[in-house]
C-alpha positions as CSV (number, residue, x, y, z in Angstrom):
1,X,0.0,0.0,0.0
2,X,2.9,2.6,0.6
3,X,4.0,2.0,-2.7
4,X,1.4,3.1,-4.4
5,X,0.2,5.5,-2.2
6,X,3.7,7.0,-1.5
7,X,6.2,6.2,-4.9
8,X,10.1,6.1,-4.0
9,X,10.6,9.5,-4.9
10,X,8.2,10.9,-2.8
11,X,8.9,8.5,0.2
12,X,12.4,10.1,0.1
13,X,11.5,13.7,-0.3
14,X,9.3,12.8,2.5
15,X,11.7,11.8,4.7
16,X,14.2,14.3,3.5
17,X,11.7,16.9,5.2
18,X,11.2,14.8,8.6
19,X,15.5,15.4,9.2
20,X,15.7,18.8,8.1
21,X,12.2,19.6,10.4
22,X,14.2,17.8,13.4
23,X,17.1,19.3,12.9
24,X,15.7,22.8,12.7
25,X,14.3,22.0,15.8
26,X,17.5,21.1,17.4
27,X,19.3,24.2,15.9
28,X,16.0,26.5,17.3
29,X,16.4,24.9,21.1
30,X,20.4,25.2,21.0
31,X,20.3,29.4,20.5
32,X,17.5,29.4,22.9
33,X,19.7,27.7,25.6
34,X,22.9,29.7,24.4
35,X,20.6,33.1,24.8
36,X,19.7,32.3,28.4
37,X,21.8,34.4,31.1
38,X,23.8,32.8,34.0
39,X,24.7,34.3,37.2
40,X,27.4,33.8,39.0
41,X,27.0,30.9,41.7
42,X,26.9,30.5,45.7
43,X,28.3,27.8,46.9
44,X,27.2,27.1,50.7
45,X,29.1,24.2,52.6
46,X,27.5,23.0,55.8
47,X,29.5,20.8,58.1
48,X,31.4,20.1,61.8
49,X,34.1,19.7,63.4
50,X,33.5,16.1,65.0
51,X,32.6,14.9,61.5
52,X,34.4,12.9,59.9
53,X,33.8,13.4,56.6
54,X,33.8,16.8,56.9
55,X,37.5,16.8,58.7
56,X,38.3,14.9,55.4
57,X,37.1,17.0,52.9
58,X,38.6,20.1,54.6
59,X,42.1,18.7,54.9
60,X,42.1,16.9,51.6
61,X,39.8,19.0,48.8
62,X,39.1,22.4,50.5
63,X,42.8,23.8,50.2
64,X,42.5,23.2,46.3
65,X,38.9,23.9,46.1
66,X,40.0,27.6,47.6
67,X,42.9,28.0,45.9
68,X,41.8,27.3,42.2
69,X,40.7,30.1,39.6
70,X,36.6,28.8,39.9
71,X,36.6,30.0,43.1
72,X,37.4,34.0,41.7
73,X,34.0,33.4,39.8
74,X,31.9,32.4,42.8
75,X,30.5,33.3,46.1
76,X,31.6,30.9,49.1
77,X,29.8,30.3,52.6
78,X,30.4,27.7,55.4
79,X,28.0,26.9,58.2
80,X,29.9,24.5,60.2
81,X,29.0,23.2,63.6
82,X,31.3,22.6,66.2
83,X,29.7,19.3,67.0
84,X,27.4,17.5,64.8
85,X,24.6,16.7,66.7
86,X,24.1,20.8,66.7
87,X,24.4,20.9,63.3
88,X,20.4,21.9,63.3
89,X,20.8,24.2,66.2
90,X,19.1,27.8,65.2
91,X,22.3,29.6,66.5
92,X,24.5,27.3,63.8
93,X,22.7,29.6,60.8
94,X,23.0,33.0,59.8
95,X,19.5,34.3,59.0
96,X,19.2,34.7,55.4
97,X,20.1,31.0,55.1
98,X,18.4,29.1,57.7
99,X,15.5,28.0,54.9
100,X,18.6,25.3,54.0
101,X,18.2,24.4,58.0
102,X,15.0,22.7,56.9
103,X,16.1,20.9,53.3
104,X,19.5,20.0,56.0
105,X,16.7,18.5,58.3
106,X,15.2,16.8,55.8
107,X,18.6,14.7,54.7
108,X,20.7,14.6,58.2
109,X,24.1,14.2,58.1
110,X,27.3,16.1,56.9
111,X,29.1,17.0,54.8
112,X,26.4,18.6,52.5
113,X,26.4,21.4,49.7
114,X,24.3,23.5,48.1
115,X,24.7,25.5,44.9
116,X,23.2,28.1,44.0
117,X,22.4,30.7,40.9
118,X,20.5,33.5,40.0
119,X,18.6,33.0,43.5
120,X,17.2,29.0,42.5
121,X,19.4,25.8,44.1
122,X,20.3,24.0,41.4
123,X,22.0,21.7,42.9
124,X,22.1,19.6,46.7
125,X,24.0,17.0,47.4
126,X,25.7,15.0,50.6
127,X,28.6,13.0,51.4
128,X,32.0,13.2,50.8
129,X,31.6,11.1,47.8
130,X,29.6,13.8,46.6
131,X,32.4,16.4,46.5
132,X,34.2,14.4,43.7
133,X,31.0,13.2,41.5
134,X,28.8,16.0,41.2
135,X,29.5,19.5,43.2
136,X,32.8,19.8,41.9
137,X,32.3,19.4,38.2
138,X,29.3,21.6,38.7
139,X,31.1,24.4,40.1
140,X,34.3,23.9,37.6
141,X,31.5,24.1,34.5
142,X,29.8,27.1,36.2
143,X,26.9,25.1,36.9
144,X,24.3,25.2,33.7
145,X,21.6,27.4,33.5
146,X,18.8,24.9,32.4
147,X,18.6,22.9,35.4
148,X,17.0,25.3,38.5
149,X,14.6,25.2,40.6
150,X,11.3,26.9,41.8
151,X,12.2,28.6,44.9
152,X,13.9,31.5,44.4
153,X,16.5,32.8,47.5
154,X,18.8,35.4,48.2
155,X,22.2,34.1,49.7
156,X,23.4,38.0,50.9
């Protein structure tokens, strides 16, 4: 039936226009996503000294993570706790982030990150393991517009 419905010269004209249709589509969503702004990013590190984890990361990825041309780009916060069972302790958080007291409630346990742009978190993560896996690439690439959040915040 396609055959005589569809001859071989129009099946392939046909399909000619189904690629060039998807691929102006791809071209179309690419200089969208190019033309979208990103803002610089706040990176907010909560953790404490009897942690273990946390001592880790500190002594073995924070003098680097400090030191590297990334962190020129970004804004940087700590809210560290000098033991962990008071990590959730109101007096642990400055004000203007104590909404991450909740979301830190929600997953206990240190060490955890959160990174932030243009006022959404775009990304949270926990565990040392995390460091290596996911917050570090994010921060080194600047951390991609296209993947925010709802709630908007201001970290200053």
């Amino acid at each position: 039936m396609w055959r005589t419905a569809f001859p071989i010269v129009s099946r392939h004209v046909l399909a000619g226009f189904v690629i060039l249709f998807g691929c102006g589509l791809l071209f179309a969503d690419a200089r969208n996503q190019t033309a979208k702004p990103c803002g610089a990013i706040t990176v907010i590190y909560v953790g404490a000294d009897d942690c273990g984890p946390c001592r880790i990361w500190r002594r073995d990825e924070r003098q680097d993570f400090l030191g590297s041309s990334v962190f020129q780009n970004i804004k940087y916060r700590e809210v560290i706790a000098s033991r962990l069972y008071d990590l959730l302790a109101e007096a642990q958080w400055p004000a203007d982030l104590m909404f991450l007291r909740e979301q830190v409630r929600a997953r206990p346990g240190a060490p955890q990150w959160f990174i932030i742009q243009d006022g959404h978190i775009i990304a949270w993560e926990a565990g040392l393991s995390a460091w290596r896996r996911v917050v570090w690439p994010m921060i080194q690439m600047q951390a991609p517009c296209g993947n925010r959040s709802s709630r908007r915040i201001e970290t200053e």
